[in-house]
C-alpha positions as CSV (number, residue, x, y, z in Angstrom):
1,X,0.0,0.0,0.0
2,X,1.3,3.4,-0.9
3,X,1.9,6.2,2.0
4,X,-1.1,8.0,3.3
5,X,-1.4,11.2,1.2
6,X,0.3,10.0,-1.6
7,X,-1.0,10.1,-5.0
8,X,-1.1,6.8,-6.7
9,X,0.9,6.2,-10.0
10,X,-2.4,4.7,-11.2
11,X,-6.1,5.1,-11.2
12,X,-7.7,3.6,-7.7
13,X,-10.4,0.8,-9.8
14,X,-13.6,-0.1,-8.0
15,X,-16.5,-2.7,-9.1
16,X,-19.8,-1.4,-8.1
17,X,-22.2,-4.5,-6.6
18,X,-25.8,-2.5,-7.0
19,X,-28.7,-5.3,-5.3
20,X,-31.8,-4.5,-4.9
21,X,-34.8,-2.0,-7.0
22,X,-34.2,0.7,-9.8
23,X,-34.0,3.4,-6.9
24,X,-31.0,1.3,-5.8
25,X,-29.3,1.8,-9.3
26,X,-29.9,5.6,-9.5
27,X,-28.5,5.3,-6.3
28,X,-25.4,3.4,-7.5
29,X,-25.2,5.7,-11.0
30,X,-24.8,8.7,-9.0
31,X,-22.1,7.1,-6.7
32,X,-20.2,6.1,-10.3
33,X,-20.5,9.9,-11.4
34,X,-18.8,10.8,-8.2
35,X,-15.8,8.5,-8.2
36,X,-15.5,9.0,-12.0
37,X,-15.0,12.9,-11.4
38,X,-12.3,11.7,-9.2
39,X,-10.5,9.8,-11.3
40,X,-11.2,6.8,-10.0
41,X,-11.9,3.6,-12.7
42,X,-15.0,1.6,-13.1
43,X,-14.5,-2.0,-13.6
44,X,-16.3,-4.6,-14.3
45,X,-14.8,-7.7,-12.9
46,X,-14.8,-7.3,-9.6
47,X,-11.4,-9.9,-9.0
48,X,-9.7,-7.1,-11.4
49,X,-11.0,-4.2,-8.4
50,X,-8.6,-2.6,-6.1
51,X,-11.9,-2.4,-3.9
52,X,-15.4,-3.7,-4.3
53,X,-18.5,-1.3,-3.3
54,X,-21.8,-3.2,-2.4
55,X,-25.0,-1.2,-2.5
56,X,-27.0,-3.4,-0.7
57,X,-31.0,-3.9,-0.1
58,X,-32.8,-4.3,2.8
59,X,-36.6,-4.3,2.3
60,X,-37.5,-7.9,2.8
61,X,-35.8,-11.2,4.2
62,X,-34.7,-12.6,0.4
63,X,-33.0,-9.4,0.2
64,X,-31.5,-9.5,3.1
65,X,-29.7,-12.7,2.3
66,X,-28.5,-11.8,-1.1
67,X,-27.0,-8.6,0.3
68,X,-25.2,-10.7,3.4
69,X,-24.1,-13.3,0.9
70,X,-23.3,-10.8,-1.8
71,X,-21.3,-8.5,1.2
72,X,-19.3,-12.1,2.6
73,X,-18.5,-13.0,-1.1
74,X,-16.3,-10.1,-1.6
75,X,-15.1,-10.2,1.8
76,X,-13.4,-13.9,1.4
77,X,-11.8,-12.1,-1.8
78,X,-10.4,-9.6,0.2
79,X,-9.3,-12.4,3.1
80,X,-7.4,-13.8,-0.6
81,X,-5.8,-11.0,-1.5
82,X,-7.4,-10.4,-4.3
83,X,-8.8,-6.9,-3.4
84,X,-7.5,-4.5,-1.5
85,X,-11.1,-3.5,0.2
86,X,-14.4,-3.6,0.9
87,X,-17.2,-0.8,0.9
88,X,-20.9,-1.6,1.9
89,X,-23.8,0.9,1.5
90,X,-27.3,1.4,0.8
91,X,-30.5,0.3,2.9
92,X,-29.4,-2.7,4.7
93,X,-26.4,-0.3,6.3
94,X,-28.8,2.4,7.0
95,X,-31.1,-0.3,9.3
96,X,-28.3,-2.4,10.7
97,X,-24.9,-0.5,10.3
98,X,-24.0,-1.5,14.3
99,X,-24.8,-5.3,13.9
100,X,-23.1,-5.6,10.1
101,X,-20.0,-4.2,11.6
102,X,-20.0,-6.4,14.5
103,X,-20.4,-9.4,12.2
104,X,-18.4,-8.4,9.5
105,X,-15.3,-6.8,10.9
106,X,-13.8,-7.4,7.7
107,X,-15.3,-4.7,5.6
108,X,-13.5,-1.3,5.8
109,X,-16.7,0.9,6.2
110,X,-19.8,0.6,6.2
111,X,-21.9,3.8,4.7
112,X,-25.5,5.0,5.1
113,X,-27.9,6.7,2.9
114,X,-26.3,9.7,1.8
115,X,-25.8,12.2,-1.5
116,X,-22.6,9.7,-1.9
117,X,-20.2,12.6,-2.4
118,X,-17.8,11.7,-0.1
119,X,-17.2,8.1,-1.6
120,X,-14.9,8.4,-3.4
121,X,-12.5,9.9,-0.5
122,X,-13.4,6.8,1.3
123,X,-12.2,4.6,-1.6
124,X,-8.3,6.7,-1.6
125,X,-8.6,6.0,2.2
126,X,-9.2,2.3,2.0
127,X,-6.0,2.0,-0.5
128,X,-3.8,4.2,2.0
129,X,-3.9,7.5,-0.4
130,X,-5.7,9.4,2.7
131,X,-8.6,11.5,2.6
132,X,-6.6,14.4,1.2
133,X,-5.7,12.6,-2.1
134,X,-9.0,13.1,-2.9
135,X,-10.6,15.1,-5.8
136,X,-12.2,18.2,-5.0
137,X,-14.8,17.7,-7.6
138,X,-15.6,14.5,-6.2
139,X,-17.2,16.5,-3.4
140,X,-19.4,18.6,-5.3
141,X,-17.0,21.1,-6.8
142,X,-17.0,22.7,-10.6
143,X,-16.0,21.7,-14.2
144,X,-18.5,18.4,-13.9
145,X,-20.3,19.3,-17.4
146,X,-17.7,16.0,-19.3
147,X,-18.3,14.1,-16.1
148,X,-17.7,10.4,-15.7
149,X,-16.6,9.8,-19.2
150,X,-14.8,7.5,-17.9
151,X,-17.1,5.4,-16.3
152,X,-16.7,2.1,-18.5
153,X,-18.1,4.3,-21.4
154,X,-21.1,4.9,-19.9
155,X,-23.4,7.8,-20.2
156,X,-23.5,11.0,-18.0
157,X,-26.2,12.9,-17.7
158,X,-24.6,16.3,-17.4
159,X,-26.3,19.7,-16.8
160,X,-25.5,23.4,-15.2
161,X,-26.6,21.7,-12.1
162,X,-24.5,18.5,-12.1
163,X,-21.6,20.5,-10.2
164,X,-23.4,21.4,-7.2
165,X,-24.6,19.9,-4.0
166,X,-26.8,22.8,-3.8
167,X,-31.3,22.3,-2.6
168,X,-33.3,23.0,-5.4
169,X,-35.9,23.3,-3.1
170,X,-34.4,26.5,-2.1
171,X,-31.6,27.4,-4.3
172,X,-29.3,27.7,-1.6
173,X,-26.5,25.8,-0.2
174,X,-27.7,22.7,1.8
175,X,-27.1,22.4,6.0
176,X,-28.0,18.8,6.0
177,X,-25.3,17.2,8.1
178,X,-22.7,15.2,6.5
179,X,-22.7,11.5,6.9
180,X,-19.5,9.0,6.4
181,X,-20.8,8.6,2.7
182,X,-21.5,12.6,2.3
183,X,-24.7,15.1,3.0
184,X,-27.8,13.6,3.8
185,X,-30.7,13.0,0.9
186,X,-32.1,15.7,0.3
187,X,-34.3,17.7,-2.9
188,X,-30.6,17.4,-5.4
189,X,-30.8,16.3,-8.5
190,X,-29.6,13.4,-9.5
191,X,-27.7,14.7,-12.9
192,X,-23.6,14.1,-12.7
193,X,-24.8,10.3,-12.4
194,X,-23.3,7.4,-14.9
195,X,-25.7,5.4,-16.5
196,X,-25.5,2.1,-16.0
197,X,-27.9,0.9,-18.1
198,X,-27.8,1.2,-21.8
199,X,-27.8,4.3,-22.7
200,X,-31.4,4.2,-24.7
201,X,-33.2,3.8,-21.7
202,X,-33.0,5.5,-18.2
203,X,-34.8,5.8,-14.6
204,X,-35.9,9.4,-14.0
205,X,-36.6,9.2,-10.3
206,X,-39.1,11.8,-8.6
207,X,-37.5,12.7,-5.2
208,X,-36.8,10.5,-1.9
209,X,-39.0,8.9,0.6
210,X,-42.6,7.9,1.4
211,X,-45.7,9.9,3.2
212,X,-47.3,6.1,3.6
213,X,-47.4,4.3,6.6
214,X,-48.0,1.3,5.1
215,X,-47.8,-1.9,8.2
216,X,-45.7,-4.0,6.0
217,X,-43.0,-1.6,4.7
218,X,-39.5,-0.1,6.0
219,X,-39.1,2.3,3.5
220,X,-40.1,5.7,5.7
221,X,-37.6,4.7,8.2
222,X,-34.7,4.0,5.7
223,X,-35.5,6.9,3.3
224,X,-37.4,9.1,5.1
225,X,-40.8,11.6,4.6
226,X,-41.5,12.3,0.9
227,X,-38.8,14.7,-0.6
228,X,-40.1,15.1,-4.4
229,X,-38.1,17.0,-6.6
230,X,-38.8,20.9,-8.4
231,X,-40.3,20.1,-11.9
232,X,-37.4,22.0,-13.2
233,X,-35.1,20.0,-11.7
234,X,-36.2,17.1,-13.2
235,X,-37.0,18.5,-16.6
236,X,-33.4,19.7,-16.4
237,X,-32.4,16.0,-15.9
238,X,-34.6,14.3,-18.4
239,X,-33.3,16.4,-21.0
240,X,-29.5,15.4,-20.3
241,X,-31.0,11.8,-20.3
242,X,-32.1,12.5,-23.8
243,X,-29.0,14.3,-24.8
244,X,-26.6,11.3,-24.0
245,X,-29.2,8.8,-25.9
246,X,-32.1,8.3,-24.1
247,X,-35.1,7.4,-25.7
248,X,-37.1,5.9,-22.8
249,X,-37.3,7.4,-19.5
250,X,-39.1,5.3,-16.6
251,X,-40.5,7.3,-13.7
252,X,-39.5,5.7,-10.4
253,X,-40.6,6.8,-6.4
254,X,-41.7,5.1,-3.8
255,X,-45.3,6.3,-4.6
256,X,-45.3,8.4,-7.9
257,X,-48.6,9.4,-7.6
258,X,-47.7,11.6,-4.7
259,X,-45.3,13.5,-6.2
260,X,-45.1,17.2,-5.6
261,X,-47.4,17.3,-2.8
262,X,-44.9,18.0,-0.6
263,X,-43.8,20.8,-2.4
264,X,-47.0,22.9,-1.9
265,X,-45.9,24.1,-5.3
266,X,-49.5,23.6,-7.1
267,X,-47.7,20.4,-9.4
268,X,-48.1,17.0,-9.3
269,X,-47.6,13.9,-11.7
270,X,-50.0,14.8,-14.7
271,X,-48.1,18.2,-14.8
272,X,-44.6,16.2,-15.1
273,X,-46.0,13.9,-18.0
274,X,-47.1,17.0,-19.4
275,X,-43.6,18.4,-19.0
276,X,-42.1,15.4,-20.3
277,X,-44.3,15.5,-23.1
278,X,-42.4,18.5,-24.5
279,X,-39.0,17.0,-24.8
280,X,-38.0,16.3,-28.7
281,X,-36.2,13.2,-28.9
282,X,-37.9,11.6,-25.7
283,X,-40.1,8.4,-27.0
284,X,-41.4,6.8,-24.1
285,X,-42.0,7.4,-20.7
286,X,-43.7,5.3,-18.3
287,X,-44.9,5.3,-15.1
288,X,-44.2,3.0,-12.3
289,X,-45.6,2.4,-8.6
290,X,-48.4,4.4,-8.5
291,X,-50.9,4.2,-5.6
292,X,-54.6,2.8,-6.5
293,X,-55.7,5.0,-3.6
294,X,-54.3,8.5,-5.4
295,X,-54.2,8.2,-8.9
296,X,-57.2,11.2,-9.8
297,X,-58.6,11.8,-12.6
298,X,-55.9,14.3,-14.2
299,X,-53.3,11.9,-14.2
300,X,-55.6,9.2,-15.9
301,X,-56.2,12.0,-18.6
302,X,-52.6,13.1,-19.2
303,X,-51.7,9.6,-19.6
304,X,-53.9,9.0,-22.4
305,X,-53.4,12.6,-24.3
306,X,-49.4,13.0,-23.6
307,X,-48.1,11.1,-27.0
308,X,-45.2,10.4,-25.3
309,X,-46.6,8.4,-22.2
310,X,-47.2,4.9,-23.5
311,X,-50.2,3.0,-22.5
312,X,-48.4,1.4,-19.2
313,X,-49.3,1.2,-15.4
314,X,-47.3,-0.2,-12.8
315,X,-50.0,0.1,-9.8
316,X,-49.0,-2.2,-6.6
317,X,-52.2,-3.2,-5.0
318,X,-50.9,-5.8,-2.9
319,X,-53.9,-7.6,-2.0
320,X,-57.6,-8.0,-2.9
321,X,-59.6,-8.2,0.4
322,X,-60.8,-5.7,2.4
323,X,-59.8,-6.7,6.2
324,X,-56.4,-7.5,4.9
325,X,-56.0,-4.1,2.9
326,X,-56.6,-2.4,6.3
327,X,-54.6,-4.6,8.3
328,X,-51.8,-3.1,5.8
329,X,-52.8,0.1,6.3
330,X,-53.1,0.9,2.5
331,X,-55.6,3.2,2.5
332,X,-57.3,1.9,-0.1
333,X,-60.0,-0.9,-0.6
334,X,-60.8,-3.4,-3.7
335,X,-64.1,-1.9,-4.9
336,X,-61.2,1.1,-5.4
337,X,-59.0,-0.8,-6.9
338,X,-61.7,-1.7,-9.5
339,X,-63.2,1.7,-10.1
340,X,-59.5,2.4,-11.0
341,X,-58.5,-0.3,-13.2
342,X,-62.1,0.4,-15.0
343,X,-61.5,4.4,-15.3
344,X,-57.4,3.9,-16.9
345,X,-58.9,0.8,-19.3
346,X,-61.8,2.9,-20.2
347,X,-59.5,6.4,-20.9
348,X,-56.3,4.5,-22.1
349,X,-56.9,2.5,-24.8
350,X,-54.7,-0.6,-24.7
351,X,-53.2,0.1,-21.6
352,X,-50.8,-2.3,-19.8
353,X,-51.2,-3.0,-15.9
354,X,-48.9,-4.1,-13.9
355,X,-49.4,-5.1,-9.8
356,X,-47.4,-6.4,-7.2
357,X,-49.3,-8.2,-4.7
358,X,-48.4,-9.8,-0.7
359,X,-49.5,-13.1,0.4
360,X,-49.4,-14.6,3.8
361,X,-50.1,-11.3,5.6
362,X,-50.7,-11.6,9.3
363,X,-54.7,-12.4,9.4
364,X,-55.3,-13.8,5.8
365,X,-57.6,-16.1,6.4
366,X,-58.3,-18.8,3.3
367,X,-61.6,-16.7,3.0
368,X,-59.6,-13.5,2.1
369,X,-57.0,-15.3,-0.5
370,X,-59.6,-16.4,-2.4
371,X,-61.5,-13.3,-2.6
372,X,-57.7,-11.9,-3.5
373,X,-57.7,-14.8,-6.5
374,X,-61.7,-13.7,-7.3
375,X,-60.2,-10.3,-8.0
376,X,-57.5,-11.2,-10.4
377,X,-59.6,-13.1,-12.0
378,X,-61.8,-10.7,-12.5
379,X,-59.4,-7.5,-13.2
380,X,-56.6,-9.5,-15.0
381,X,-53.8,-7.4,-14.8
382,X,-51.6,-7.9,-17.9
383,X,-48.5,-8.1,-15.7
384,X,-48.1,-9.5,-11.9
385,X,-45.4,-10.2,-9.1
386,X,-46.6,-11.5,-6.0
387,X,-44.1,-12.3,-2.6
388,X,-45.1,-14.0,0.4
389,X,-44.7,-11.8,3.4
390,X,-42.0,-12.3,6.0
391,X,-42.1,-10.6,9.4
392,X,-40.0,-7.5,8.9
393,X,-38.9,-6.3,12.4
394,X,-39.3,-2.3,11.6
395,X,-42.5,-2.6,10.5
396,X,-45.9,-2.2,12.6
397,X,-46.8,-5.5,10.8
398,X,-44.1,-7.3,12.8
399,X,-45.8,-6.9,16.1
400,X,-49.0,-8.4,14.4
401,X,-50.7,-11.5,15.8
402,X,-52.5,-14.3,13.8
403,X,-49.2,-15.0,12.1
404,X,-49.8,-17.1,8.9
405,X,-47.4,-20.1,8.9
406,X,-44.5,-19.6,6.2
407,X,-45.1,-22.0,4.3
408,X,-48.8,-21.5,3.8
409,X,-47.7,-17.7,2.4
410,X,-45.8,-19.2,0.1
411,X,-48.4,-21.7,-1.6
412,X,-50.6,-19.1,-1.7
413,X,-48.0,-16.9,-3.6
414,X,-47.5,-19.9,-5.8
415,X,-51.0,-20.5,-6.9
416,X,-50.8,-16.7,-7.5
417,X,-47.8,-17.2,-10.2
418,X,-49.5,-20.2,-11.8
419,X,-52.9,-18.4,-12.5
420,X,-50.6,-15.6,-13.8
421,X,-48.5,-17.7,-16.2
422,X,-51.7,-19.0,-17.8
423,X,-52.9,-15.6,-18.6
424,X,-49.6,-14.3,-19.7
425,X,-49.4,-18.2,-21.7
426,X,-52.8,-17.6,-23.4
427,X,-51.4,-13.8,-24.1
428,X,-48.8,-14.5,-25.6
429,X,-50.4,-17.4,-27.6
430,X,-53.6,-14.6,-29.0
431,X,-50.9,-12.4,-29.9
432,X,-49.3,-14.4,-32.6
433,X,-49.5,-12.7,-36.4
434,X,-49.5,-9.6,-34.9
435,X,-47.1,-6.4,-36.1
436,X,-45.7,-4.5,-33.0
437,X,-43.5,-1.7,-32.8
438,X,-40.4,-2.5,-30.1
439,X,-37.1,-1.1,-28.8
440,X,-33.8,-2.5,-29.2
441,X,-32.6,-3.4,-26.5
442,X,-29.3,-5.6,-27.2
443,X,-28.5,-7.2,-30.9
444,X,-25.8,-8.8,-32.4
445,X,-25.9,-10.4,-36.0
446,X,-28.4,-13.0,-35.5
447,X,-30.4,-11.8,-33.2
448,X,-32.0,-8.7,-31.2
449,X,-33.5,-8.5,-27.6
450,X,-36.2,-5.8,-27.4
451,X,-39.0,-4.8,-25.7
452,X,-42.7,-3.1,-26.5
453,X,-44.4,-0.5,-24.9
454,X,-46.1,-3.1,-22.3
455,X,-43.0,-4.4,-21.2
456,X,-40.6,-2.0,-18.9
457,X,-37.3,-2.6,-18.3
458,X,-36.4,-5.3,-16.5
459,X,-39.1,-6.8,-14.9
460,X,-41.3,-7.8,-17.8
461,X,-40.9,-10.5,-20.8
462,X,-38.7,-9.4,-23.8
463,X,-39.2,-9.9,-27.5
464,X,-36.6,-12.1,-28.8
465,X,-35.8,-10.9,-33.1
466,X,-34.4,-13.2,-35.0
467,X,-32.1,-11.4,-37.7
468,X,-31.8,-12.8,-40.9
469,X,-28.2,-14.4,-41.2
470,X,-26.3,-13.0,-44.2
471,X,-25.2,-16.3,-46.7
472,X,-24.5,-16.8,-50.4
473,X,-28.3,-16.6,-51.4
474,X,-28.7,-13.1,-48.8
475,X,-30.0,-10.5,-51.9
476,X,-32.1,-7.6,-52.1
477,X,-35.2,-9.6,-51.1
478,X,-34.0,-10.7,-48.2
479,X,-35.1,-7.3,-47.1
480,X,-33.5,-4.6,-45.3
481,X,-32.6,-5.9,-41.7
482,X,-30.3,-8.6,-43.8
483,X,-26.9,-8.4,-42.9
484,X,-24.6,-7.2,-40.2
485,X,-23.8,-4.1,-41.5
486,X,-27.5,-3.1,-41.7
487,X,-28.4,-4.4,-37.8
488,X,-30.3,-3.2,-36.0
489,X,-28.5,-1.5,-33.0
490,X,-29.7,-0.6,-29.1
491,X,-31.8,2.1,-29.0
492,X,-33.6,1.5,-32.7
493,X,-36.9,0.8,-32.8
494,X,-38.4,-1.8,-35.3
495,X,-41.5,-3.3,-36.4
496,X,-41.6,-6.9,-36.3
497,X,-44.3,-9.6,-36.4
498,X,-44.8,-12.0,-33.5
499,X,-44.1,-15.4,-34.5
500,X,-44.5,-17.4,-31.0
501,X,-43.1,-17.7,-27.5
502,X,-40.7,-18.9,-25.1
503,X,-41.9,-19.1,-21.7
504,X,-43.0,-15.2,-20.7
505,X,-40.6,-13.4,-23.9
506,X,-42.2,-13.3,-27.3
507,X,-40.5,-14.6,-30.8
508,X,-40.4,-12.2,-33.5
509,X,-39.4,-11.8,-37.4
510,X,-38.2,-7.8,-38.1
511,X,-40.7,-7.0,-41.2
512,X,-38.6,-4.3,-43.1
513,X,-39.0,-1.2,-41.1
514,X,-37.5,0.6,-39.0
515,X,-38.5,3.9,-37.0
């Protein structure tokens, strides 16, 4: 290890572990943009690292586990010698940063929810360089605008605000207190981040925190009250997404529905979309986790009039009986939930909804599953993830009595997922012959990965394309997707006719166009 203070010879490299939801990855993009700016390298291969950063999750028991096993993995490389260090963030450290360091003495530092600016000191200080060594930029300083460039080539969405670790709330420098990973979350934007998904496609996320109380969920104690962000701000942001390549942006919170409403500002959602709607170059934007108890009227209309908005819904409901929707605390109750799905089928035409339900909460009776099963049945949501609840110990729902045994939870999710994958089976099946219009997503010569506008990134089936192979008899009527020279490439949208399907992805044939 070099001196303390001393600059290195080389670039400090780090592989970034992200676990957990899409909020994670912002998260992990922005902590990228920040050691990028400070000339520290990106890598992928975490056994090439000098040190490994896990951004862990911590919302429910599977979690959990992948985050300890994913923390102890990288921990017994380090015990090797094949890294010099190990940092672990995110939501598991902001619940249980005492007991993870009394466990896992091994990992050099353990860092809570923060703005992540002072990461990349910690990294320098892990390798021996000392605090010092670090770049100022790295801490919010000036000259961001060609930020993390070179962030394994990924994308930066750059803007006049990227520099600053400055509230856009009020426009004036922030006195949140720092934490070992930087300031506290606040109302910053998120622009100086790296991509870290392809750069076609992007999560544009609304602000920080929940207003819900919601028995089952931890989020308002690891994140905090609702902290949305200006419109400006994240019009600003949307249209650096755009400018490095994006041409889907997905709206991510921990209830979008709410957004703005803490702002007192006179905004909400269907102002956004409306916002959103005016950026050239920005093709689809779509809307996840919204609340069946707030979605109104104005957002049901924008969604159907902004061009841009495509016909998708990501609305968790997490359950279908009454008693058990106010055991949760959800404010909301099914006869809701039906008037909702009704009014966005009726005002979106061909709208895609997707739900995320619980089973095995504390007091399901068999009575109240099947009246949760009645209700899919009768609503058939196009898309659907359903977990079997585990006792979460800062959560109200933890204290609950009439504990439903574990492995009754989890047949109960399971007969959920089979009744699914027939309606997503016979879905897939009806939509045979048809000509869609879908996003590239990946390609090579022989085939492309895409998606359409009902599936979002990463959580729903993917349309697999494939290309016609150049060969000796390839000629002018073997159309223009022939060849590798005329590929398609990520980002490209084409029109292609569904042929059959693989499980929950589609098979497809390109037909000759592309948009």
């Amino acid at each position: 290890m070099p001196d303390p203070g001393m600059t290195p010879s080389a670039a400090p490299t780090v592989s970034l572990v992200s676990l957990g939801c899409s909020k994670n990855l912002v998260d992990s993009e922005v902590m990228v943009g920040h050691m990028a700016r400070a000339g520290i390298e990106l890598v992928g291969d975490p056994a090439e690292s000098d040190v490994v950063v896990v951004n862990t999750c911590g919302f429910i028991e599977d979690a959990r586990e992948e985050s300890i096993d994913t923390i102890l993995r990288y921990v017994e490389l380090k015990r090797q010698g094949v890294v010099a260090g190990v940092v672990v963030t995110g939501c598991l450290v902001e619940l249980h940063a005492a007991q993870l360091s009394a466990e896992i003495p091994e990992v050099d530092a353990f860092l809570p929810l923060s703005d992540y600016s002072g990461v990349p000191s910690i990294v320098r200080s892990v390798l021996g360089y000392g605090v010092s060594a670090a770049c100022p930029a790295a801490e919010g300083g000036a000259g961001t605008e060609a930020a993390a460039e070179a962030a394994a080539g990924a994308g930066t969405a750059a803007g006049p605000r990227a520099a600053t670790s400055r509230s856009y709330e009020t426009g004036t420098d922030t006195d949140r207190p720092e934490r070992p990973g930087g300031r506290m979350k606040g109302f910053d934007s998120d622009l100086g981040r790296a991509l870290l998904t392809p750069r076609h496609t992007a999560y544009l996320r609304l602000g920080e925190g929940c207003n819900h109380v919601c028995a089952f969920c931890a989020i308002p104690k690891i994140r905090g009250k609702l902290k949305s962000k200006p419109i400006d701000v994240l019009a600003e942001e949307a249209e650096a997404l755009v400018a490095v390549g994006a041409r889907e942006l997905t709206l991510i919170a921990e209830d979008s529905t709410d957004y703005g409403k803490d702002l007192a500002a006179g905004y909400g959602l269907a102002d956004l979309l409306e916002r959103l709607g005016e950026i050239d170059g920005l093709a689809w934007v779509r809307v996840m986790y919204a609340h069946p108890a707030t979605i109104d009227d104005r957002l049901i209309r924008a969604m159907g009039r902004v061009p841009n908005v495509v016909p998708y819904l990501d609305m968790p409901v997490q359950h279908g009986d009454d008693d058990v929707l106010r055991a949760m605390r959800r404010g909301t109750t099914a006869a809701r939930i039906r008037e909702v799905v009704g009014r966005l089928r009726e005002e979106v035409p061909g709208i895609t909804l997707r739900t995320t339900l619980l089973s095995g909460f504390p007091g399901e009776t068999e009575a109240a599953h099947q009246r949760l099963l009645d209700l899919l049945e009768e609503l058939r949501f196009d898309r659907l993830g359903c977990f079997a609840w585990s006792p979460e110990e800062n959560t109200e729902a933890y204290r609950l009595a009439d504990a439903v045994p574990r492995e009754v939870a989890k047949a109960r999710r399971d007969e959920v997922m089979r009744r699914q994958r027939k309606l997503v089976s016979a879905a897939n099946a009806a939509a045979r012959g048809a000509e869609v219009e879908v996003l590239v997503d990946a390609a090579d010569a022989e085939l492309a990965v895409a998606r359409r506008a009902s599936d979002a990134p990463e959580i729903d089936g993917r349309v697999l394309i494939r290309l016609a192979s150049p060969g000796p008899e390839s000629g002018p009527e073997s159309g223009p997707e022939s060849g590798p020279e005329s590929g398609p490439e990520p980002g490209d949208f084409l029109r292609v006719k569904i042929t059959g399907a693989q499980g929950y992805d589609l098979l497809a044939a390109p037909v000759g166009v592309r948009t």
